[in-house]
MMTF fields as JSON, N, C-alpha, C and O atoms, coordinates in Angstrom:
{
  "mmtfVersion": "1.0.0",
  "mmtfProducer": "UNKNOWN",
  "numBonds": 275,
  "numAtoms": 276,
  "numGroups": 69,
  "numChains": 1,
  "numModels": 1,
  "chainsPerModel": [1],
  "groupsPerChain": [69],
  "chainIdList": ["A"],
  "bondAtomList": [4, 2, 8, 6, 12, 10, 16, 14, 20, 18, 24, 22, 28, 26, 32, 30, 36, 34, 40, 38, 44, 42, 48, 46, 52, 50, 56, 54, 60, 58, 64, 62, 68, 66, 72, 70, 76, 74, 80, 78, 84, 82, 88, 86, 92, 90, 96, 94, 100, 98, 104, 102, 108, 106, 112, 110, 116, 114, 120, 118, 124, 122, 128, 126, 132, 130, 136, 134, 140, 138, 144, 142, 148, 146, 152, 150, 156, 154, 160, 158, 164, 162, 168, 166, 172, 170, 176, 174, 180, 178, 184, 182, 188, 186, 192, 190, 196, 194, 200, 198, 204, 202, 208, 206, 212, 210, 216, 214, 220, 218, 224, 222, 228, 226, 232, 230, 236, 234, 240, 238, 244, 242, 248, 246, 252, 250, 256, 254, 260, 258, 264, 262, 268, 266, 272, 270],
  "bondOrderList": [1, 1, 1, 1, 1, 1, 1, 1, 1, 1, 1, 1, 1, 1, 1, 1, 1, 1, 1, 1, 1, 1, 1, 1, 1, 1, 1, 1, 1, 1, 1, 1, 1, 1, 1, 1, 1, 1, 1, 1, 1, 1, 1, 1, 1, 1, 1, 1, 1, 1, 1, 1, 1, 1, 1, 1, 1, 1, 1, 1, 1, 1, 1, 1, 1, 1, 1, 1],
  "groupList": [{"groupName": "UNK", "atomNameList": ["N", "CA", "C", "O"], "elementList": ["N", "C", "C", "O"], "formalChargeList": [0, 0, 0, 0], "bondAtomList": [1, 0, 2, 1, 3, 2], "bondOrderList": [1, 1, 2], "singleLetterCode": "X", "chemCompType": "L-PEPTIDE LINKING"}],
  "groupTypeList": [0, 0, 0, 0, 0, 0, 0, 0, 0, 0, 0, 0, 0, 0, 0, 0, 0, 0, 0, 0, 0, 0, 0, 0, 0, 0, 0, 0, 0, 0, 0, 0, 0, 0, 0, 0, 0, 0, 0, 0, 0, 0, 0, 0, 0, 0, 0, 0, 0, 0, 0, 0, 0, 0, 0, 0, 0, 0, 0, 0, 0, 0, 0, 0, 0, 0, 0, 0, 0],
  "groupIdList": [1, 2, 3, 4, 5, 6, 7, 8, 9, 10, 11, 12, 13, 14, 15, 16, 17, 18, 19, 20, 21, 22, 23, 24, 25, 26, 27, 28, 29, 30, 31, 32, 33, 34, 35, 36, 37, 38, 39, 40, 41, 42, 43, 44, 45, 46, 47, 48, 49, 50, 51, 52, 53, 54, 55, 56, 57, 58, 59, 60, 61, 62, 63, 64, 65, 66, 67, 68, 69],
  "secStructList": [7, 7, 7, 7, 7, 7, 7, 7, 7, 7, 7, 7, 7, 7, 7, 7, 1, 1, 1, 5, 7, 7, 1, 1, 7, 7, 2, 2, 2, 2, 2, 2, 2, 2, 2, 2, 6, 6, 1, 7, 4, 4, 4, 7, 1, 1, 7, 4, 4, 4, 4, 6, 6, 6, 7, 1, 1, 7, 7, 5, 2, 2, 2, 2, 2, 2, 2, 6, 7],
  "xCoordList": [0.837, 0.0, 0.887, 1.675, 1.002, 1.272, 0.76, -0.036, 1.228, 0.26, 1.046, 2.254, -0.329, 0.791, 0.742, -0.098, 1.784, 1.74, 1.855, 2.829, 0.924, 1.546, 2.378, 1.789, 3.37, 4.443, 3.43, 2.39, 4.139, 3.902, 4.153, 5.009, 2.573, 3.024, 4.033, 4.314, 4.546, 5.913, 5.671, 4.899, 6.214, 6.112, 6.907, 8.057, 5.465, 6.611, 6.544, 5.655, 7.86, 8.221, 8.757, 9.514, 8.083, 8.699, 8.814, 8.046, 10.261, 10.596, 10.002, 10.072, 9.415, 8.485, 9.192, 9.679, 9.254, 9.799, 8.669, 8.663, 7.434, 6.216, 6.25, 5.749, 7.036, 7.459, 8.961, 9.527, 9.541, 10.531, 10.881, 10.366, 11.786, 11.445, 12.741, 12.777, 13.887, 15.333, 14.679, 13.597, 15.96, 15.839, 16.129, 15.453, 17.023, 17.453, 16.111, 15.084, 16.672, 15.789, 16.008, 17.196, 15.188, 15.623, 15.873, 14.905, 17.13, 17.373, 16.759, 15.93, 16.672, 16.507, 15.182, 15.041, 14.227, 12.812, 12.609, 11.909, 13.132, 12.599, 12.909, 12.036, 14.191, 14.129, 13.672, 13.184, 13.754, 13.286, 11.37, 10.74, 10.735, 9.356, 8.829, 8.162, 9.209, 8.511, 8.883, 8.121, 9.963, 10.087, 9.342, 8.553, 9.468, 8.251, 6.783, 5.997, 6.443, 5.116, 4.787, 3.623, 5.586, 5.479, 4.958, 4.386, 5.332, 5.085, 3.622, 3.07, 3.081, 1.649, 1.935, 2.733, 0.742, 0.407, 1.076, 2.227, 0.532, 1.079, 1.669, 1.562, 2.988, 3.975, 5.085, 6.182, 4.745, 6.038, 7.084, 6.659, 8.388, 8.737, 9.256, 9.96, 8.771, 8.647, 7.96, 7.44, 7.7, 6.763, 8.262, 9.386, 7.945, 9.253, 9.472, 10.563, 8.301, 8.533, 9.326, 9.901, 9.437, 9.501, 11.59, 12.297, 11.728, 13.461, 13.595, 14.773, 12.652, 13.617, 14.062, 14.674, 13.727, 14.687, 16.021, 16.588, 16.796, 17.804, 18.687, 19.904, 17.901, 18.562, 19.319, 19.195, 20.17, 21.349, 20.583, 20.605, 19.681, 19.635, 18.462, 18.319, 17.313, 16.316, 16.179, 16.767, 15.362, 15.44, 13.392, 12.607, 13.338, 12.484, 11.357, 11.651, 10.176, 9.908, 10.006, 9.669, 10.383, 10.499, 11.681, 11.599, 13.033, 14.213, 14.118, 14.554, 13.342, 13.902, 13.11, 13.55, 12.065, 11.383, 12.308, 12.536, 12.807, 14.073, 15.335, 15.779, 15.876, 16.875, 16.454, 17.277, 15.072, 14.795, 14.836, 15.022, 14.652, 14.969, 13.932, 13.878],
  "yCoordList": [-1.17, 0.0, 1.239, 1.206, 2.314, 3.386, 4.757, 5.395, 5.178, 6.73, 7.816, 7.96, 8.828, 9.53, 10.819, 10.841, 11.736, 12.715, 13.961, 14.231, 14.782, 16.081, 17.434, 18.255, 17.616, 18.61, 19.8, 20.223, 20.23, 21.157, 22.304, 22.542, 23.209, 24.631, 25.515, 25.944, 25.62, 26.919, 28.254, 29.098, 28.487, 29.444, 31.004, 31.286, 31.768, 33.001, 33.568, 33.519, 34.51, 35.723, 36.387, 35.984, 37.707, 38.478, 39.817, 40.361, 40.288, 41.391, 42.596, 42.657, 43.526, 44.935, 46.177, 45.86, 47.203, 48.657, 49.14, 50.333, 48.334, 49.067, 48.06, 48.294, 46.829, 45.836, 46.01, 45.027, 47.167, 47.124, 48.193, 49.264, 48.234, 48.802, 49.282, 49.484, 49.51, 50.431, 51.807, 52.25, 52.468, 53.611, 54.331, 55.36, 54.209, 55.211, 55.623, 55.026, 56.862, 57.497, 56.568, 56.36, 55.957, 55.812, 56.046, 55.891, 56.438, 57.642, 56.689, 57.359, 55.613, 54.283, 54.508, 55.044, 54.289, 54.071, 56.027, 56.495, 56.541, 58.378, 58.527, 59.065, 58.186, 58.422, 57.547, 58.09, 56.367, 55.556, 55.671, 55.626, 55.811, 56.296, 56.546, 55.861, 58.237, 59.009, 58.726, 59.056, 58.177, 57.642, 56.53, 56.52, 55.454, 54.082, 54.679, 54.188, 55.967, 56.061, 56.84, 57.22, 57.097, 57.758, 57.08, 57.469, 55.716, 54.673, 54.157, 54.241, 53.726, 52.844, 51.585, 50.689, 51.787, 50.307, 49.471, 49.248, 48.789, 47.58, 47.386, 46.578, 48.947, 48.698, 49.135, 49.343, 49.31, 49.012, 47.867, 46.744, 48.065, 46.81, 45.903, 44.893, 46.484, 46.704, 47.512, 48.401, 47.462, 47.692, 48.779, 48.337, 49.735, 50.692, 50.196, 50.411, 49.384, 48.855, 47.547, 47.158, 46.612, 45.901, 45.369, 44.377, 47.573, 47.327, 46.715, 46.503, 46.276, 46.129, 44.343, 43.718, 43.902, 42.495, 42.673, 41.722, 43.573, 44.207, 44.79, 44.63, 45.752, 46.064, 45.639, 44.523, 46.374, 45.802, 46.274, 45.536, 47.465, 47.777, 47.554, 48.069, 46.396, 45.952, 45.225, 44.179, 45.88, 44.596, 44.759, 45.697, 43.823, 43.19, 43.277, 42.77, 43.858, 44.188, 42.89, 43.203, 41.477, 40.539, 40.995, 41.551, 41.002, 41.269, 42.013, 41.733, 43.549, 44.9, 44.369, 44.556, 43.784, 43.153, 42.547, 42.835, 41.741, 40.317, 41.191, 40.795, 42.485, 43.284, 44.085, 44.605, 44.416, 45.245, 46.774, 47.624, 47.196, 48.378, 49.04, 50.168],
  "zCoordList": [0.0, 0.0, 0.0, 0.945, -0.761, -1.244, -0.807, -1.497, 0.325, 0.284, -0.15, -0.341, -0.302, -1.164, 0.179, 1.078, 0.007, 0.741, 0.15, -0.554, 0.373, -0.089, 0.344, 1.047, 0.046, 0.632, 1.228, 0.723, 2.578, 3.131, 2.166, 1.314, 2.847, 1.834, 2.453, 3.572, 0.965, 1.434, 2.416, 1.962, 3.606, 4.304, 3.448, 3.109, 3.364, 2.205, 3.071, 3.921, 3.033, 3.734, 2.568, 1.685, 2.804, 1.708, 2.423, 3.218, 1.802, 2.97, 2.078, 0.851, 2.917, 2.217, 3.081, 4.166, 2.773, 3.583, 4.06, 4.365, 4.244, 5.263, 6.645, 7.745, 6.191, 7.295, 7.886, 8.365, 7.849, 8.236, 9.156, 8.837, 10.47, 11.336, 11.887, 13.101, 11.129, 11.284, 11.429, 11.045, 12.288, 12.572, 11.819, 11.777, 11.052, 9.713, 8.601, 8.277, 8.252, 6.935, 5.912, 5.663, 5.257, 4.466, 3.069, 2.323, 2.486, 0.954, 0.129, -0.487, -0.226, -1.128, -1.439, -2.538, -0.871, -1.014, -1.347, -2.245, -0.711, -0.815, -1.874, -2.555, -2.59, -3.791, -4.876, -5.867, -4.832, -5.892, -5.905, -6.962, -4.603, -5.163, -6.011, -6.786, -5.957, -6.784, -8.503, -9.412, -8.661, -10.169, -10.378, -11.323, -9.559, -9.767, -9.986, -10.796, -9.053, -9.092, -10.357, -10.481, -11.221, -12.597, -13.661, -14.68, -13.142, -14.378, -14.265, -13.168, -15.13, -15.002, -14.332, -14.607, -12.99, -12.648, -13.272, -12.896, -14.39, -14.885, -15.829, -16.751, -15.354, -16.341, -15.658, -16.178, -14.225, -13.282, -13.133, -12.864, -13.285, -13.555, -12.009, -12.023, -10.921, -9.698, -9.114, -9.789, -7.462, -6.382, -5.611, -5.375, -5.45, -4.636, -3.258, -2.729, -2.457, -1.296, -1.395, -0.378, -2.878, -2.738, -2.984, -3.161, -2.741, -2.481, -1.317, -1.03, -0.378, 1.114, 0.899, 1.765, -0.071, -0.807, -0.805, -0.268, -1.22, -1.191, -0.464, -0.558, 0.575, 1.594, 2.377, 2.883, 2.61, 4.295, 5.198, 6.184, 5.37, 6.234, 7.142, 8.25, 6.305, 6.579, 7.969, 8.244, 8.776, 10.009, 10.376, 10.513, 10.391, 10.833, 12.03, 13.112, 11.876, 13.418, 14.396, 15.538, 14.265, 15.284, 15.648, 16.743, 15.084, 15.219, 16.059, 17.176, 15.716, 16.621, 17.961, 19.096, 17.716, 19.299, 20.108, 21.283, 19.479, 19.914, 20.703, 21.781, 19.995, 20.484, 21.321, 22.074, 21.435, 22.534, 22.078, 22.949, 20.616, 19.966, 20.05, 19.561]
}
């Protein structure tokens, strides 16, 4: 007898700059904005929040909880 199982669903985390909770200004998102928001909806070739993929300087509101920030 054979069962079958099906894989657990993937847990996504996807890091966003409205989920992120450093103290710094950040120049990245202030400036890249207002040029993303120039373009049409659905001809953005990206989301401006969706620089905090990228970032070093991204932390996490569990993190800053975890450090006590």
């Amino acid at each position: 007898m054979q069962t079958t199982t099906q894989a657990p669903e993937a847990i996504s985390f996807k890091r966003s700059c409205t989920k992120c909770s450093h103290l710094k200004v950040c120049t990245l998102i202030r400036a890249i904005a207002p040029l993303i928001a120039n373009w049409e909806e659905g001809q953005r070739p990206f989301e401006a929040t969706d620089l905090a993929a990228i970032c070093l300087e991204y932390l996490s509101s569990d993190a800053a909880e975890a450090a006590n920030l």
